[in-house]
SELO-295200 format. One line per field, with one value per residue (C-alpha): y negated, x, z; residue number from 0. Coordinates in Angstrom, 2 decimals, padded with zeros to 5 digits, always signed. Each point is the difference from the previous one (the first is absolute). Layout:
<recs>
Y = c(Y:...) $
X = c(X:...) $
Z = c(Z:...) $
pos = c(NUM:...) $
</recs>
This chain:
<recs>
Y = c(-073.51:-000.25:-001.16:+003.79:+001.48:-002.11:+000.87:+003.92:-000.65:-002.31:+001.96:-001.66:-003.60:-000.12:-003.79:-000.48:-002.13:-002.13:+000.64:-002.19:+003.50:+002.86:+001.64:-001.64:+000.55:+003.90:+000.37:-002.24:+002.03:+003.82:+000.16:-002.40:+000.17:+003.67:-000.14:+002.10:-000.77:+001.79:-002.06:-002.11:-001.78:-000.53:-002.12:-001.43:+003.08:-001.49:+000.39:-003.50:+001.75:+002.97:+001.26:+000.95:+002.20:+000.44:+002.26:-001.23:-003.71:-000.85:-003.18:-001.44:-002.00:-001.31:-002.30:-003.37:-000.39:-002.58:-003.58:+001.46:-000.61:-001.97:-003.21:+000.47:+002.95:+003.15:+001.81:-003.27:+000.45:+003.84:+002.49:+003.86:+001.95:+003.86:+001.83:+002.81:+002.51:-001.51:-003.56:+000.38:+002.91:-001.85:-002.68:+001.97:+001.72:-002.99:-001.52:+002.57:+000.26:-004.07:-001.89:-002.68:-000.40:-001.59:+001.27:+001.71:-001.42:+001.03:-002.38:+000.79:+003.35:+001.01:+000.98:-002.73:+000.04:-002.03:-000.22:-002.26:+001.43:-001.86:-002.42:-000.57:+001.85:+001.33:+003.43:+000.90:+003.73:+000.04:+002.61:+000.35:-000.54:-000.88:-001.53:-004.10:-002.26:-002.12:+002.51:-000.08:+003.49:-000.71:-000.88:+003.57:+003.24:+002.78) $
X = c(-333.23:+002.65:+003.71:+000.84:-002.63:+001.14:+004.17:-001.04:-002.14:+002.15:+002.54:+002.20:+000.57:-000.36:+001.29:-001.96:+001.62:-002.36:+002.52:+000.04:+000.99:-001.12:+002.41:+003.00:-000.84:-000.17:+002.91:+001.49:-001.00:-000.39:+002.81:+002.17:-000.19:-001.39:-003.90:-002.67:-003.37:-002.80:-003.06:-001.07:-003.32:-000.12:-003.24:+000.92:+002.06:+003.18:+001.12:-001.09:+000.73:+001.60:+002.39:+003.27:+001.90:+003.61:+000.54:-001.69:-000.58:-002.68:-001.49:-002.44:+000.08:-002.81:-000.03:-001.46:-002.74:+000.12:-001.40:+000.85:+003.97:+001.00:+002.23:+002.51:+002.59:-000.70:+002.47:+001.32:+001.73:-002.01:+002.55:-000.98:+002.67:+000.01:+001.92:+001.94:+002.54:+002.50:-000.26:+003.64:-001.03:-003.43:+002.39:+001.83:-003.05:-002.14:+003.87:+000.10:-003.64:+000.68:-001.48:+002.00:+000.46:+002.71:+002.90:-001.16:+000.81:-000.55:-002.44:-001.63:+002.04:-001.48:+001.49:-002.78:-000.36:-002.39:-001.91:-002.12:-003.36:-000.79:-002.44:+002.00:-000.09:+002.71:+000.32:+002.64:+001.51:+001.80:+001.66:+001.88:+003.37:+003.09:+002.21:+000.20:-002.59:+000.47:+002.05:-000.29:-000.10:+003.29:+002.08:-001.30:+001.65:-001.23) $
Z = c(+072.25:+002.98:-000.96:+001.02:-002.41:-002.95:+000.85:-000.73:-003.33:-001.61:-002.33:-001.80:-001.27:-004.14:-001.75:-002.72:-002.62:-002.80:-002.84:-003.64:-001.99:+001.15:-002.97:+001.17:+003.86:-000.81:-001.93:+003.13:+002.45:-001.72:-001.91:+001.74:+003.60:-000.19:+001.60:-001.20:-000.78:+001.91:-001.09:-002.63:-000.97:-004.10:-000.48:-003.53:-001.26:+002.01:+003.14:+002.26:+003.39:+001.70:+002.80:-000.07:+002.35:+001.09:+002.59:+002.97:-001.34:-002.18:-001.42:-002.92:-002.99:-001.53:-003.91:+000.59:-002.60:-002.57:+001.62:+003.86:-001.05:+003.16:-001.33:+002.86:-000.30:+001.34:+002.76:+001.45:+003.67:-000.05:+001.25:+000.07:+002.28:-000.70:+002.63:-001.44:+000.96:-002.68:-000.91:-002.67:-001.73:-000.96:-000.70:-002.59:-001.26:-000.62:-001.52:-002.37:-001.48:-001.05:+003.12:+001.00:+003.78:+001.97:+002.13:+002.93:+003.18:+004.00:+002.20:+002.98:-000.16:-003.15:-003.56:-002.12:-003.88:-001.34:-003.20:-001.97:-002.12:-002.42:+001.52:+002.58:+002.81:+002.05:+000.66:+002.47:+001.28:+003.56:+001.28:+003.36:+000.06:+002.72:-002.58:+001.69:-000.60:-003.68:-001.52:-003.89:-001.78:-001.88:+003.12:+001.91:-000.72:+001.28) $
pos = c(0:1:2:3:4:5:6:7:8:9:10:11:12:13:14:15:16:17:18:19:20:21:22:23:24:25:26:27:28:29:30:31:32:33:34:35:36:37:38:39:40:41:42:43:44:45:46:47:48:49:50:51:52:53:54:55:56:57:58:59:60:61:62:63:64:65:66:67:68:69:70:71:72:73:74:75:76:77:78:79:80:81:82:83:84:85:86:87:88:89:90:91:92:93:94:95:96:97:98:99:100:101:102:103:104:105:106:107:108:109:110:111:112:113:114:115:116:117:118:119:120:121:122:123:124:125:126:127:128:129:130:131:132:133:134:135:136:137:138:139:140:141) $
</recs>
């Protein structure tokens, strides 16, 4: 396949997360951040993979079995960024269903708020902005 055939069928780039609770990783990620889950594979009579939607972004978790547990922890220096139209009001949203996140902050001439799932990983929602570079949420007013 040529380098121009394989630009026009690829489609979109999905992370795929190996999560230790696939429980707490839904609740995470459903009812905290919002996503929606559009498939699922239940082999045992519990969910062990599926994909989750938001918008345009999309990604996967699936349980580590028992005995594939990797010792290390999971999500360390991974960093998802989800472009979005308003990086503060997910900020508020995700705020006010109980998900910790810190203070938003402009870099690289975007709004960022981060958040952590619970194995780690960092999820984080930009949004452009022309408020100067380093500017914490608390010292803009809009």
């Amino acid at each position: 396949m040529s380098p121009e055939a394989a630009t026009h069928n690829v489609e979109q780039a999905v992370p795929f997360f190996r999560v230790r609770s696939m429980e707490a990783s839904l609740r995470f990620y459903t009812e905290g951040l919002g996503f929606t889950m559009t498939k699922s594979w239940t082999p045992r009579d519990k969910i062990e993979w599926c994909l989750l939607q938001l918008g345009g972004a999309a990604m996967m978790l699936q349980e580590n079995r028992p005995g594939r547990v990797p010792e290390s922890k999971l999500g360390v220096g991974v960093s998802i960024c989800l472009p979005c139209k308003d990086a503060v009001a997910i900020y508020r949203e995700v705020r006010g269903r109980g998900i910790p996140s810190p203070r938003p902050f402009v870099g690289n001439g975007l709004w960022v708020v981060s958040v952590t799932d619970p194995d780690g990983y960092t999820i984080e929602f930009e949004s452009p902005t022309d408020v100067p570079e380093e500017t914490e949420l608390a010292e803009w007013i809009p």
